[in-house]
C-alpha positions as CSV (number, residue, x, y, z in Angstrom):
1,X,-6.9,-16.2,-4.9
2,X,-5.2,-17.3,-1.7
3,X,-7.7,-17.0,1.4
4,X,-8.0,-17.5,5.1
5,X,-10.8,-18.6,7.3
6,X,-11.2,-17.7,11.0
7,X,-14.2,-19.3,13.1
8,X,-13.1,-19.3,16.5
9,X,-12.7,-16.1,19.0
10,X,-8.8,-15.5,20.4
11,X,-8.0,-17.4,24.0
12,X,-6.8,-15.4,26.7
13,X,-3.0,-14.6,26.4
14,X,-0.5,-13.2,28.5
15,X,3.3,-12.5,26.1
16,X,5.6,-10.0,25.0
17,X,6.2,-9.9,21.0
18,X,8.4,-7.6,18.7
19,X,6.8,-6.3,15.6
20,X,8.8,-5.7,11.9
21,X,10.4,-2.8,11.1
22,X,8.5,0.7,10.9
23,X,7.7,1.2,7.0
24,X,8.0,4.3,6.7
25,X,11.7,4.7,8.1
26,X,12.3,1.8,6.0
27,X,11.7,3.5,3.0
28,X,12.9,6.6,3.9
29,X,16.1,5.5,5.3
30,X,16.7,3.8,1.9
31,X,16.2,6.5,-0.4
32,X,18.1,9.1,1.7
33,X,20.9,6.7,1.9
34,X,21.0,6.5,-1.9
35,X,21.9,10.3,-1.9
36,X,24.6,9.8,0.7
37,X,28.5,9.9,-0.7
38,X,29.3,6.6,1.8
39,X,27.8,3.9,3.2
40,X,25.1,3.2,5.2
41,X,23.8,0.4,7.0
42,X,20.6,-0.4,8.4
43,X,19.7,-3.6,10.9
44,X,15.9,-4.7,11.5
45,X,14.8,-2.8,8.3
46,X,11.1,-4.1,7.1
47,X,11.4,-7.0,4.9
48,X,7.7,-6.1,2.6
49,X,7.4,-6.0,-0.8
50,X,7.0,-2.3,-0.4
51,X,10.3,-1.8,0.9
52,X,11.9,-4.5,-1.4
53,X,10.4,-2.2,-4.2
54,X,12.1,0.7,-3.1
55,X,15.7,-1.1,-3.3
56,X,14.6,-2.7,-6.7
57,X,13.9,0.9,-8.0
58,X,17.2,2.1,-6.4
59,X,19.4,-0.8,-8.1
60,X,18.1,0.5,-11.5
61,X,19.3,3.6,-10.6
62,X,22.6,2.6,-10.3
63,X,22.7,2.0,-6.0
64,X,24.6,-0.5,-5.2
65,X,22.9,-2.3,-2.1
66,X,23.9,-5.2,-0.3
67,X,20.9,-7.5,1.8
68,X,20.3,-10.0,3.8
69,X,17.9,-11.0,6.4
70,X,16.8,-7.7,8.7
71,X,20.4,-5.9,7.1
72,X,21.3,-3.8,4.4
73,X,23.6,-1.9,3.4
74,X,23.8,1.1,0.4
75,X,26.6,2.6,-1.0
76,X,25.6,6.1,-1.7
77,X,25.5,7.7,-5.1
78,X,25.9,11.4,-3.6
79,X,23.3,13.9,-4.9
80,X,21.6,13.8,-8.2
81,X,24.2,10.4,-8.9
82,X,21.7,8.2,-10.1
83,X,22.9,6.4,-13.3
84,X,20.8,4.2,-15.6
85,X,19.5,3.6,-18.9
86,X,17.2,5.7,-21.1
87,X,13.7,4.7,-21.1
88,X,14.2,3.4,-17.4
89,X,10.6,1.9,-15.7
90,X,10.4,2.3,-12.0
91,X,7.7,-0.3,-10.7
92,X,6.7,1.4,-7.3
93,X,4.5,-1.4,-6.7
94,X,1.9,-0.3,-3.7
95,X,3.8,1.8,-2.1
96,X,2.9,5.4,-2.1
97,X,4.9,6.5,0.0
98,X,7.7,4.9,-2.8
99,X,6.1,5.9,-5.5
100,X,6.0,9.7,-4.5
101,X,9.1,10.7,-2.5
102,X,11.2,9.0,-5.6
103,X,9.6,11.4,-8.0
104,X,11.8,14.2,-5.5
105,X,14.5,12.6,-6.2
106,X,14.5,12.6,-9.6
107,X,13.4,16.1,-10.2
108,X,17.3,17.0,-11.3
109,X,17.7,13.5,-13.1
110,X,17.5,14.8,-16.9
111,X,16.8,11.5,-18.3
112,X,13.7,10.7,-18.4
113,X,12.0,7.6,-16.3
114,X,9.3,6.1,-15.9
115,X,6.8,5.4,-12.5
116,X,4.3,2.4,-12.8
117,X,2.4,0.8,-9.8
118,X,-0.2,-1.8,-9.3
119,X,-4.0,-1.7,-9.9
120,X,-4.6,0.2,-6.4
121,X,-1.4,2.3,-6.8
122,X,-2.9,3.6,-10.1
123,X,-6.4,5.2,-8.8
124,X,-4.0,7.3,-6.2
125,X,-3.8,11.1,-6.9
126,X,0.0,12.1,-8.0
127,X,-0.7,15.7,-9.0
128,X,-0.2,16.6,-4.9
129,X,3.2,16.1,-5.9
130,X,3.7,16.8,-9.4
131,X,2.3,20.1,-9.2
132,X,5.0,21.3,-6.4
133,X,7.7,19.5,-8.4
134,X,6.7,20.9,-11.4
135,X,7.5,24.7,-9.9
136,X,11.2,23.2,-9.4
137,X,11.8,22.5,-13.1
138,X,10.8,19.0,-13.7
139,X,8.3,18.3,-16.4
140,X,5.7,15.3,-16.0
141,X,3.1,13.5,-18.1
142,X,0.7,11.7,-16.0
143,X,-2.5,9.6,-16.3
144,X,-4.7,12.9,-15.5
145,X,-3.0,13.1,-12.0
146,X,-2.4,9.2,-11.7
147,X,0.3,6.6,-12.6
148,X,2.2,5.9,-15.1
149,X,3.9,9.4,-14.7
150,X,6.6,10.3,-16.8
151,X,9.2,12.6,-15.3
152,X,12.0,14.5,-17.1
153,X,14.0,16.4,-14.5
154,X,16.3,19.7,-15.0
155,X,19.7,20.7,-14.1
156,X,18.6,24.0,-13.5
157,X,16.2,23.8,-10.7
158,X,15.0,26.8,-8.4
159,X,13.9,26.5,-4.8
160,X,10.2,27.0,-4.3
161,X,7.8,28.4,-1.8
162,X,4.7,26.2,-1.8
163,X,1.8,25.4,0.4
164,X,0.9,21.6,1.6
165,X,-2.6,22.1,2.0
166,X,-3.5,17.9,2.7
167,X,-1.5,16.9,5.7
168,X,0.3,14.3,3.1
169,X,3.7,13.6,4.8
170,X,4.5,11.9,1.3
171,X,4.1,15.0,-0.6
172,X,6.0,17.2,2.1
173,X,9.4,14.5,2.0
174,X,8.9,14.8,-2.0
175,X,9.5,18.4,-1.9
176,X,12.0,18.3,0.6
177,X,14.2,15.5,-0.9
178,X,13.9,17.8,-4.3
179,X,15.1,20.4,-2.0
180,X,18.2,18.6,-1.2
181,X,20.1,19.7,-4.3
182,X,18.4,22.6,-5.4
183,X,20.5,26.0,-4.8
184,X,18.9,28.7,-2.2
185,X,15.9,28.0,0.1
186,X,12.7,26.0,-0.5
187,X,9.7,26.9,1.9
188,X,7.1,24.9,3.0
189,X,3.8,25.6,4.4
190,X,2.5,22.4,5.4
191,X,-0.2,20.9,7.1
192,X,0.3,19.3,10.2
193,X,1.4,15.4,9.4
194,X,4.1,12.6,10.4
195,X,7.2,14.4,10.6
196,X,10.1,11.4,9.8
197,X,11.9,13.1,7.1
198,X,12.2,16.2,9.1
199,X,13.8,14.4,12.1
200,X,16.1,12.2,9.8
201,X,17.3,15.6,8.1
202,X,18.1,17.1,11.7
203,X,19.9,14.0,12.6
204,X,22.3,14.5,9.4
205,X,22.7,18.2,10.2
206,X,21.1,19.0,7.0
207,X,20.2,22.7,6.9
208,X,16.6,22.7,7.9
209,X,14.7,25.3,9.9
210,X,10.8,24.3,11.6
211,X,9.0,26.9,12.3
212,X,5.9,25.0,14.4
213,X,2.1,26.6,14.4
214,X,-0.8,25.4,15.7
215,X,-1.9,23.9,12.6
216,X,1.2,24.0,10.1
217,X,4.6,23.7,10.1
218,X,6.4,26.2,8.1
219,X,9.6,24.3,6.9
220,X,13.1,26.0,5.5
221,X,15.8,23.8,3.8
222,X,18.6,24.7,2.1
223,X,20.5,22.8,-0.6
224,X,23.8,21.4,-0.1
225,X,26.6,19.2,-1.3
226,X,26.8,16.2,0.4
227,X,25.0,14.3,2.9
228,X,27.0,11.8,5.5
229,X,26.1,8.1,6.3
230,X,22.7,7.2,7.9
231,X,23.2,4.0,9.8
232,X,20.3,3.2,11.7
233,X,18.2,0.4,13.9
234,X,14.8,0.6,12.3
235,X,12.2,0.5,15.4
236,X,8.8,-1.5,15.4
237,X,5.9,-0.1,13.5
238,X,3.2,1.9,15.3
239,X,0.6,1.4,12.6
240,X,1.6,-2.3,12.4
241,X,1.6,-2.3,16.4
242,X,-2.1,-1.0,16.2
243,X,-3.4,-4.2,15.5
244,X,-1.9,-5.8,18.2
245,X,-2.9,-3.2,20.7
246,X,-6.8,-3.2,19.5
247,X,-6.4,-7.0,19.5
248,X,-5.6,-6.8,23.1
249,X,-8.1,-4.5,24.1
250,X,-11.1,-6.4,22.9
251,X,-9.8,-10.0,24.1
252,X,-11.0,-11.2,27.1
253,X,-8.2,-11.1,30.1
254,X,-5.3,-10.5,28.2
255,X,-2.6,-9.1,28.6
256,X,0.7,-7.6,25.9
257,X,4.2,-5.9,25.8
258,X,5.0,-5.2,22.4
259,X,8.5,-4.2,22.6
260,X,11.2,-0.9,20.9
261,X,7.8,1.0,19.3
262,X,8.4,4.4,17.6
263,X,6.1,6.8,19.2
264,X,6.8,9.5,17.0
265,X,4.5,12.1,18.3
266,X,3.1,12.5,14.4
267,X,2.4,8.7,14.7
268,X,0.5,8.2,18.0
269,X,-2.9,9.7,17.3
270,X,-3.9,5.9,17.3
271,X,-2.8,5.7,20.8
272,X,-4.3,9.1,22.1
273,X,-7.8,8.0,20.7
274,X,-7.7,4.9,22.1
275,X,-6.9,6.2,25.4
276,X,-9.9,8.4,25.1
277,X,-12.1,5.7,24.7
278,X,-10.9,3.7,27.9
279,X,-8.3,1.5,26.4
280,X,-5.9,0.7,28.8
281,X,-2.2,1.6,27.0
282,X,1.0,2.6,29.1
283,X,4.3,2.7,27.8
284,X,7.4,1.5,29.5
285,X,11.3,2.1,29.0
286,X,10.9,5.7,27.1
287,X,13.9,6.4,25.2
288,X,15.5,8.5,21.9
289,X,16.8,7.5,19.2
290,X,18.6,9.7,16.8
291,X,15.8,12.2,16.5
292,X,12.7,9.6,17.4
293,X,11.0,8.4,20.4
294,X,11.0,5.0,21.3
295,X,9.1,2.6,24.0
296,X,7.4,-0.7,24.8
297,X,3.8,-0.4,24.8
298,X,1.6,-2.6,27.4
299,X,-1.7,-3.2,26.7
300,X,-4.3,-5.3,28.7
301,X,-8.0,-6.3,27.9
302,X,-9.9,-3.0,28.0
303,X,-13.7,-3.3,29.1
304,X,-16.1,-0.1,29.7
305,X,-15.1,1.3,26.2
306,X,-16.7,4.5,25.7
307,X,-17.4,6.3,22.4
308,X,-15.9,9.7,21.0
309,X,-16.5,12.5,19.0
310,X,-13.0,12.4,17.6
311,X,-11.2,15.7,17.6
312,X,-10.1,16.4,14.2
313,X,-7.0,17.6,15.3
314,X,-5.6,14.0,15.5
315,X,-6.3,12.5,12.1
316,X,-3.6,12.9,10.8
317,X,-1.7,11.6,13.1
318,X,-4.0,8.0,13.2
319,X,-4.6,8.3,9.0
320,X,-3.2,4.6,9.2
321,X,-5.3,3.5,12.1
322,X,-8.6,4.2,11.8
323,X,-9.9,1.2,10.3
324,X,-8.5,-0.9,13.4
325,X,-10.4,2.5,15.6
326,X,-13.7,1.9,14.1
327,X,-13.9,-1.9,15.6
328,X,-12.9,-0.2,19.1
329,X,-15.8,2.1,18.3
330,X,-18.5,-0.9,17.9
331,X,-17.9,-2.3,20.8
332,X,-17.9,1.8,23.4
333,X,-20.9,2.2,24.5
334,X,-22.5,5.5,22.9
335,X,-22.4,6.8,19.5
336,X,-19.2,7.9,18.2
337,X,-18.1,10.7,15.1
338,X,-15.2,11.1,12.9
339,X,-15.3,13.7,10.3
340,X,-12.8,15.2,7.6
341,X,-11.7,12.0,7.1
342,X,-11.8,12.3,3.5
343,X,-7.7,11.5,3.3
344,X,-8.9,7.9,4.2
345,X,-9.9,7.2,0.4
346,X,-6.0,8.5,-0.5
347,X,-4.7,5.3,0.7
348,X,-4.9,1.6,-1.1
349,X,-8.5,1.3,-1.2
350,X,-11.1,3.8,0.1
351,X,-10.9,3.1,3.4
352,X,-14.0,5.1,4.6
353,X,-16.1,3.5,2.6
354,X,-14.7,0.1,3.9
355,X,-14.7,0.6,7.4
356,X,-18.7,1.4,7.1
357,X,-19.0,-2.0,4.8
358,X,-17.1,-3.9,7.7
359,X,-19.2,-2.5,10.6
360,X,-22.3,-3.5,8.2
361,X,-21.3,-7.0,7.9
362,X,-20.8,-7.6,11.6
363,X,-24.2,-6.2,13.1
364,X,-23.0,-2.4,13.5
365,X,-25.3,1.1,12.8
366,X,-23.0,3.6,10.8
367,X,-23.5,6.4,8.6
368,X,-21.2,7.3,6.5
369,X,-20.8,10.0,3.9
370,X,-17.8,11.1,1.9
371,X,-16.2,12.4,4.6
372,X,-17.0,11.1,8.1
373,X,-18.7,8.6,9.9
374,X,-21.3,7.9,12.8
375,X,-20.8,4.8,14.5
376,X,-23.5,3.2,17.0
377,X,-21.6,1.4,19.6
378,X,-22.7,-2.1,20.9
379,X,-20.9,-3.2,24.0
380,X,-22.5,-6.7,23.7
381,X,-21.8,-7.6,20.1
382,X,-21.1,-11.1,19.0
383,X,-20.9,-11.9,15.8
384,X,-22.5,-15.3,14.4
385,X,-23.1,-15.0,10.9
386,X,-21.0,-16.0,8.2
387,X,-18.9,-13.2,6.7
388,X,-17.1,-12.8,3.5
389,X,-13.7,-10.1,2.8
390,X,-13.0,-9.6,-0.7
391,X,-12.5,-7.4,-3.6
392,X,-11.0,-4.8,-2.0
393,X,-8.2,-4.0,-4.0
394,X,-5.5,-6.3,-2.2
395,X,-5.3,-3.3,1.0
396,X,-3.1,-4.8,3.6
397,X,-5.0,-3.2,6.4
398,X,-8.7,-3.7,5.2
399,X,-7.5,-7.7,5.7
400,X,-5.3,-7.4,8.8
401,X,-8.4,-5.4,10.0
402,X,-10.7,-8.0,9.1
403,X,-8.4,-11.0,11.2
404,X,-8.1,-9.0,14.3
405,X,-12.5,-8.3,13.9
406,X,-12.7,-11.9,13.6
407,X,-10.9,-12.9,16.2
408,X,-12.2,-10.3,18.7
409,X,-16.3,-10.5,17.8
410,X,-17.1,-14.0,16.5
411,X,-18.6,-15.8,13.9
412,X,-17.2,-17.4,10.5
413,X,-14.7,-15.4,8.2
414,X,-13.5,-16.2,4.6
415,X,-11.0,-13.2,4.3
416,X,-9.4,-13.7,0.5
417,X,-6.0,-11.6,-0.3
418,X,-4.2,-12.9,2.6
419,X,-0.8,-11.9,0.4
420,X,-1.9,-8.4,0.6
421,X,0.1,-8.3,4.0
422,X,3.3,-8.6,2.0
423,X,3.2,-5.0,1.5
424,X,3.9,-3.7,4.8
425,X,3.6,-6.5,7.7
426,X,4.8,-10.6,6.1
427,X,4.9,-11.9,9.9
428,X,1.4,-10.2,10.7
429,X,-0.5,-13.5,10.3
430,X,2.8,-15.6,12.4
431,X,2.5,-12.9,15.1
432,X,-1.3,-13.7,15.5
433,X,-1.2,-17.8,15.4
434,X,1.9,-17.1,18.1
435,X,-0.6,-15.5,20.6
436,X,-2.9,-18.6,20.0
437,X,-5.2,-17.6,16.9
438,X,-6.6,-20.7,15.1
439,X,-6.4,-19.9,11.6
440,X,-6.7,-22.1,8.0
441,X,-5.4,-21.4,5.1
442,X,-6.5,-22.3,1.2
């Protein structure tokens, strides 16, 4: 068990840094591409074991993908071209966001396959998108709801109307990349979440209608025959970024330009709550790119921090993020809520329940219950005890959370899993030391 150990607060720092690839257009960019008839290339895509997963699974399937550092390149298979062996075994790894659009994909595939992940993978709930995909033909056998899943897809597949209750971008891009190649019009109701896939489809003129509401969008595709080429510069992280930013805020006289960040409207809850609570976040150099909103954040050292009563409204649009907004919210002054967070304990480990252990180890009040949290701000903490990070099921952003607490609060920190990161951010812990963090490694 590789671990790090951080004693020493951040120094004041004053730089400009580029963060990896988003993750999410990563991934998406890779399986779309798979269903294109040509080539597509893609330059600064994320370099994780969560990506690399996804073009693993997609070379089984037949893809053929060329790679090198920050470039790659996939020569389409069109729709519903996958070819591979019988008894194929997908390893998605821990990527859910892998490991449940694929499954759209492979609704019309009539062979069947196979989708394994790791220990965390395996406790997350499937049936959000086995149960839609199920309605388009396909027939699963799962774990009760949970990897391994079996799929065996159909030739004959109907469109479907169905309604995303969760706010789960991954199961709304499942459905609509089983929609792809399915005759007629599918319809989705869903609940308001990151909208990536919907932008990507607009860009590639694939027939797609939004119909936005106040709280859902309701979604029309149509099937087709081909899709073009997707080339594409993938743009910093935002949920990578966020550690960065909250970093900055609660370092003493510092000062950061994170440059090209996708500020996807469905991504920058993180950024609204922050602003809320007095952290000081502009953006610079506003631009679009092929369907998505790009811009250099600057940040500075943030003091006066006040607490919120989060509006709901925006969790789904910071589901990635709040971890990193709890540590904002011990250091505001007042007490601040969050409630219906209960999609927190979807992801890699359950968060919720995590976010209260942290603020318990470093000094903080909470109360937590299976669904929200009450956190009792202390604009003077410092932390001078000896703190341990482990066993928490190897979630990147429970120990990326855990380094930027460290180095923003005090005191001793043995934080274990440090290969966790691989999953979504490699460079996180080389983009720390670069702004002057003193860590160890064992």
């Amino acid at each position: 068990m590789s671990f790090i150990k951080i004693n020493k607060k951040i120094g004041i720092f004053n730089k400009k840094i580029l963060i990896d690839g988003d993750k999410s257009l990563s991934i998406r960019w890779a399986l779309i591409s798979s269903q294109s008839s040509f080539k597509s290339r893609s330059l600064n895509l994320l370099m994780s074991d969560d990506v690399l997963s996804t073009l693993n699974s997609l070379k089984k399937l037949g893809v053929k993908i060329k790679l090198s550092k920050n470039f790659c390149q996939i020569q389409g298979v069109g729709l519903n071209g996958f070819k591979y062996k019988k008894e194929l075994v997908l390893d998605a790894g821990n990527s859910g966001t892998l490991g449940r659009l694929i499954l759209g994909l492979l609704v019309h595939s009539e062979t069947r396959v196979k989708i394994k992940g790791d220990k965390s993978l395996s406790k997350r709930d499937f049936l959000r998108v086995t149960e839609p995909l199920s309605k388009f033909g396909a027939k699963f056998k799962t774990n009760k709801g949970k990897l391994p899943i079996t799929i065996e897809g159909t030739k004959n597949s109907t469109p479907i109307v169905y309604n995303e209750i969760n706010g789960s971008a991954q199961c709304k891009s499942s459905i609509m990349l089983a929609a792809l190649n399915t005759k007629g019009e599918t319809i989705i109701k869903a609940k308001k979440s990151r909208n990536h896939t919907e932008l990507l489809f607009k860009y590639l003129k694939i027939p797609i209608k939004i119909l936005k509401k106040e709280k859902n969008d309701i979604i029309k595709i149509k099937g087709l025959n081909k899709i073009p080429a997707l080339n594409y510069t993938i743009p910093a992280d935002i949920s990578s970024s966020a550690f960065f930013i909250v970093l900055t805020a609660l370092s003493k006289k510092s000062k950061l330009r994170i440059k090209n960040v996708n500020i996807n409207p469905s991504r920058t809850g993180v950024i609204q709550i922050l602003r809320m609570m007095k952290v000081r976040i502009s953006k610079r150099n506003i631009r679009d790119y092929k369907g998505e909103k790009i811009s250099d954040l600057i940040i500075e050292s943030s003091k006066n921090l006040q607490s919120i009563k989060c509006p709901t409204k925006l969790n789904s649009l910071a589901i990635d993020e709040f971890l990193l907004i709890f540590l904002v919210a011990a250091k505001a002054k007042g007490v601040s809520y969050f409630k219906n967070l209960s999609e927190l304990d979807q992801k890699e480990s359950p968060r919720l329940k995590w976010g209260s252990k942290i603020l318990n180890k470093i000094g903080i009040k909470n109360i937590v219950t299976n669904n929200s949290i009450k956190i009792y701000g202390n604009p003077s903490l410092e932390v001078r005890d000896k703190i341990i990070i482990k066993d928490f099921l190897k979630d990147h952003r429970v120990f990326m959370t855990s380094v930027i607490a460290a180095l923003t609060f005090g005191g001793e920190w043995r934080i274990h899993d440090k290969d966790s990161i691989n999953s979504s951010f490699p460079n996180f812990l080389n983009k720390i030391k670069y702004l002057g963090a003193k860590i160890k490694y064992y």
